[in-house]
Structures are given as structure tokens and as C-alpha cells.
N, C-alpha and C positions, 0 to 999 in steps of 0.2 A: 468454620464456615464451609467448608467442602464439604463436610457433611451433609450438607444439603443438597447437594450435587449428586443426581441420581446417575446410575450407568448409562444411560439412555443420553441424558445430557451429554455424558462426557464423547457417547461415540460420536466418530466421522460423521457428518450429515451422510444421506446415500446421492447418488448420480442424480435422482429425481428431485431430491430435497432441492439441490444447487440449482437446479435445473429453474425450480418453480421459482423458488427466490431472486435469479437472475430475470422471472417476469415481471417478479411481483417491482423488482427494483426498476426496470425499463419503464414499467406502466408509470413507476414516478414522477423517473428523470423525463419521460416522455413529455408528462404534462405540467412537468415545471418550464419546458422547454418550450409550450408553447404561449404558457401563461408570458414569458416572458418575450415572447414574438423570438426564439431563435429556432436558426432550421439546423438540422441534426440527426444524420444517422445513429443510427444504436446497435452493436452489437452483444451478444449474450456468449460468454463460454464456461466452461463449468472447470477446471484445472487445478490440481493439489489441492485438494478440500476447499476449494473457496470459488465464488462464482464471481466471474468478470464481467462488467459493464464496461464496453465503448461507445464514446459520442466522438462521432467522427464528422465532419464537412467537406466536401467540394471545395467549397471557398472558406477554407480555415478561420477567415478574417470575423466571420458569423457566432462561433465557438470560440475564439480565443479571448474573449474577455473572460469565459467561464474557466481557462484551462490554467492559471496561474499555481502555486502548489497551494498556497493557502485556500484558495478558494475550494482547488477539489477535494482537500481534505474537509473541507466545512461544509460539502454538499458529499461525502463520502457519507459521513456521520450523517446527516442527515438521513441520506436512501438507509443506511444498516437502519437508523429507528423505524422508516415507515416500513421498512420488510419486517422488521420484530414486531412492529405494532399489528400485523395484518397475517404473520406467519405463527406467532409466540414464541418461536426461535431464533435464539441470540443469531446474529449476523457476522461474517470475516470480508462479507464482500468488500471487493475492489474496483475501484471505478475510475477512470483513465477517459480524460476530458481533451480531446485535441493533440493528444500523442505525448499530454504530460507526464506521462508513467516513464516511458521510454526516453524522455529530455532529463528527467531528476533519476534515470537509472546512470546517464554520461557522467551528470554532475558527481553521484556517490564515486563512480569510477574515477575520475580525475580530483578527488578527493583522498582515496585509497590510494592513486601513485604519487602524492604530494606527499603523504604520511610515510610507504614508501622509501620516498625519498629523503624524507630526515632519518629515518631508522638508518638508510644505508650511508649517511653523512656521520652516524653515529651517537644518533640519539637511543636512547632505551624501551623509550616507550613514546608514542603519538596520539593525541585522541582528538577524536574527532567532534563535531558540536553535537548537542542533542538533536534526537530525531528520532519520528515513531517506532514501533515495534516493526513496522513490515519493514522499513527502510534499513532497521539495524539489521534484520535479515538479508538484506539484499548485501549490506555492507560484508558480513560474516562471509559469504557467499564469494564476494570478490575479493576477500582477503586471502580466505583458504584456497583459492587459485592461483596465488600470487606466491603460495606458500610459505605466508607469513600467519600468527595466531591471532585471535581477536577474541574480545570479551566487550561483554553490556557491564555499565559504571552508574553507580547514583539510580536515581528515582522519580518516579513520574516524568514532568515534565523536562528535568536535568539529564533523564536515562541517556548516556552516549555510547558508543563504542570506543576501545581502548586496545590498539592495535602493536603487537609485541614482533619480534625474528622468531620469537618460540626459542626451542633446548638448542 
């Protein structure tokens, strides 16, 4: 199947690609947001190959129905199809609803010093529950700071991370 996968596909999007993508997703989220009567700022940033969407509030209480994990994953997926459907190109965006990005990056973290904490009790190995690809990366991230090793386990919906002391 990668054969099908031209070099073009495979490169980095460029600065402008993310750029327009991060419109085409705003112009969305924009107008899901009013269909739905919520008020909502929106930011756009273009970072590590992937372009970011924020809805942010004034008054949180407006957005925080939308900012739960499940929900912004469910309207993540959502905005990557209307960008795929409107750009033709596959999507990585990321979309961060009322400061949920930054609340489920605390939680990965005090899930990493839990696990941590059993390795230095004297367990061998801790893993942690399933969770997406971006999240496993955030996890990997705050392992190897912590100077411990980390690896992805299982499949699809199962994928976790599996958190070791290393050599």
C-alpha cells in the first residue's frame, strides 16, 4: 500500500499549506460555533508540521461544554475531514477547545509521575491506558525528560504506552 504514496504525499506540508488549512479549519469551527449559538474566539498557528486551532472565551462557561477530551477529539476529526474534503490533503491538525490541550497535557503528566512512581517502588515495567497517537507522543516526551524509556504497545484502539528505567 505505500506504494501508492507519492513523494509529494509523503513531504512536510510548506508554511503556507498549514497556514491555509488552519483557515480552511477556523472557517469551520467558526460556523459550527455559530450554528450552535456559542461565542468563540479562534486562534490559528502553524508549529511542527501541524497547524493549531484555538477557541478560546472570555467567559469559559460559553466553550466549556465543547472542551471535554472526547468531545474535542470528535469535532478534531471532524474539522481534519472538512479541511481534507475542501483542501485534498490528508490533515494532522490540532484543535484545542477551552484550554483542553493544556488540561489533558497536566493529566498525561501526573500519569507519567504515577508510573514513575511504581517503576521506583520497584515494578519493571508500567503502562499506561490507551490513548491517541498525538497523546502517546506527548507521553514519550514526558518520559524521556524524566529519564526514563517509553514505547507504544498493542493496536488501534488498545495502542498505549509502556513505560521502562531503560539499561
Amino acid at each position: 500500500m505505500s506504494e501508492d504514496i507519492t513523494p509529494e504525499a509523503k513531504a512536510a506540508p510548506s508554511l503556507k499549506d498549514l497556514e491555509n488549512e488552519g483557515d480552511v479549519a477556523a472557517d469551520y469551527i467558526e460556523e459550527l460555533l455559530d450554528i450552535a449559538d456559542l461565542d468563540g474566539d479562534l486562534d490559528i498557528d502553524a508549529r511542527n508540521g501541524r497547524a493549531y486551532v484555538s477557541v478560546t472565551a472570555s467567559e469559559q462557561g460559553n466553550v466549556r461544554v465543547l472542551s471535554r477530551p472526547e468531545t474535542v477529539s470528535a469535532l478534531q476529526e471532524l474539522t481534519r475531514l472538512a479541511v481534507q474534503n475542501k483542501t485534498g490533503q490528508f490533515s494532522r491538525l490540532i484543535l484545542d477547545v477551552g484550554g483542553s490541550r493544556q488540561t489533558r497535557e497536566q493529566e498525561l503528566s501526573a500519569l507519567v509521575d504515577a508510573a514513575a512512581a511504581r517503576l521506583e517502588a520497584g515494578a519493571a515495567a508500567a503502562a499506561l491506558p490507551p490513548m491517541s497517537s498525538y497523546e502517546r507522543k506527548l507521553v514519550h516526551d514526558l518520559v524521556s525528560e524524566r529519564g526514563l524509556v517509553s514505547h507504544s504497545d498493542g493496536e488501534g484502539k488498545d495502542r498505549h504506552t509502556v513505560i521502562t528505567a531503560g539499561a
